[in-house]
N, C-alpha and C positions, 0 to 999 in steps of 0.2 A: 483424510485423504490428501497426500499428498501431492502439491501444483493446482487444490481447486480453492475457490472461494468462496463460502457462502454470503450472498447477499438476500438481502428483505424489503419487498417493498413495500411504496405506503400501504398498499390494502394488507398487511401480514405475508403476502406469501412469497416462501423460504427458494431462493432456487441454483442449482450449483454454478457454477462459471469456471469453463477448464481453461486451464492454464494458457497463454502463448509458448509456442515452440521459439525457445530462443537458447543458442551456444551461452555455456558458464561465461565463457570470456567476453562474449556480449554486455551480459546482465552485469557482471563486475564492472564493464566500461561504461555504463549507464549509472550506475551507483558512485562511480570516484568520478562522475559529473557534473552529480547532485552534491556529491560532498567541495567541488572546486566552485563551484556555481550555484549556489542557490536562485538564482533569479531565472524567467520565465518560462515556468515546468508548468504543464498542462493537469488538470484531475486524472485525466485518463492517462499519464503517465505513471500516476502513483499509482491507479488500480490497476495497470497492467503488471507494476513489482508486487503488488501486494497477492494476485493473485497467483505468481508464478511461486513465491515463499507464504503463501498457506495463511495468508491474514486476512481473517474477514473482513469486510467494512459493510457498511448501514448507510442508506443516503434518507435523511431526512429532511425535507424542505432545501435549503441552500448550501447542506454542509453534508461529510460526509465523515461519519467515522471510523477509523480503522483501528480493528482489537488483533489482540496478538492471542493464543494462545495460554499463555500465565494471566490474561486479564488485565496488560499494558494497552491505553485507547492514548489514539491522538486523531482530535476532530479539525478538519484541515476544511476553510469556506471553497462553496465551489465557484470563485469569482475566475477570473482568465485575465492576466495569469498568477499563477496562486504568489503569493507575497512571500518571499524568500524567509520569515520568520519560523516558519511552517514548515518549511523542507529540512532541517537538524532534528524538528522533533520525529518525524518519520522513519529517517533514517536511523534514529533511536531506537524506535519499534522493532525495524528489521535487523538491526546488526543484539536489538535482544534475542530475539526471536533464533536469528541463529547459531549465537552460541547455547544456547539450549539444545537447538537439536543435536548439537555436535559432544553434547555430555552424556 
């Protein structure tokens, strides 16, 4: 389904999360922000892109992982604010993630 995300919590259970309503040209000016700027991006910024482009993530104890569809993860800690190391592997995921769908 496309714009939801499945997440899990610790007890196992599976639940969807719909998307944020937000303009293409929004999301792209969010995205070539993270790419000029890696330093202080919030978790709930990454799960608000992950969720808008179809990437599930997992939060288990302090970290949280997000899977692409082909089976690409990057586990990102949930500290505030997240260490700019972290933000290229992401952005990895989703610029995967979408030349995929565009094949």
């Amino acid at each position: 389904m496309r714009g939801c995300a499945t997440s899990r919590s610790r007890s196992g259970v599976v639940f969807r999360l719909v998307s944020w309503a937000v303009s293409k040209s929004r999301r792209e000016k969010l995205l070539q922000k993270m790419q000029k700027n890696p330093r202080d991006w919030r978790i709930e910024d990454l799960k608000r892109l992950a969720q808008y482009f179809a990437i599930d993530y997992d939060e288990t104890g302090s970290h949280v992982t997000f899977r692409s569809v082909d089976g690409r993860r990057a586990t990102v800690p949930e500290h505030k604010p997240i260490k700019p190391v972290y933000i290229p592997k992401f952005l990895e995921l989703i610029e995967a993630g979408n030349t995929n769908d565009q094949d």
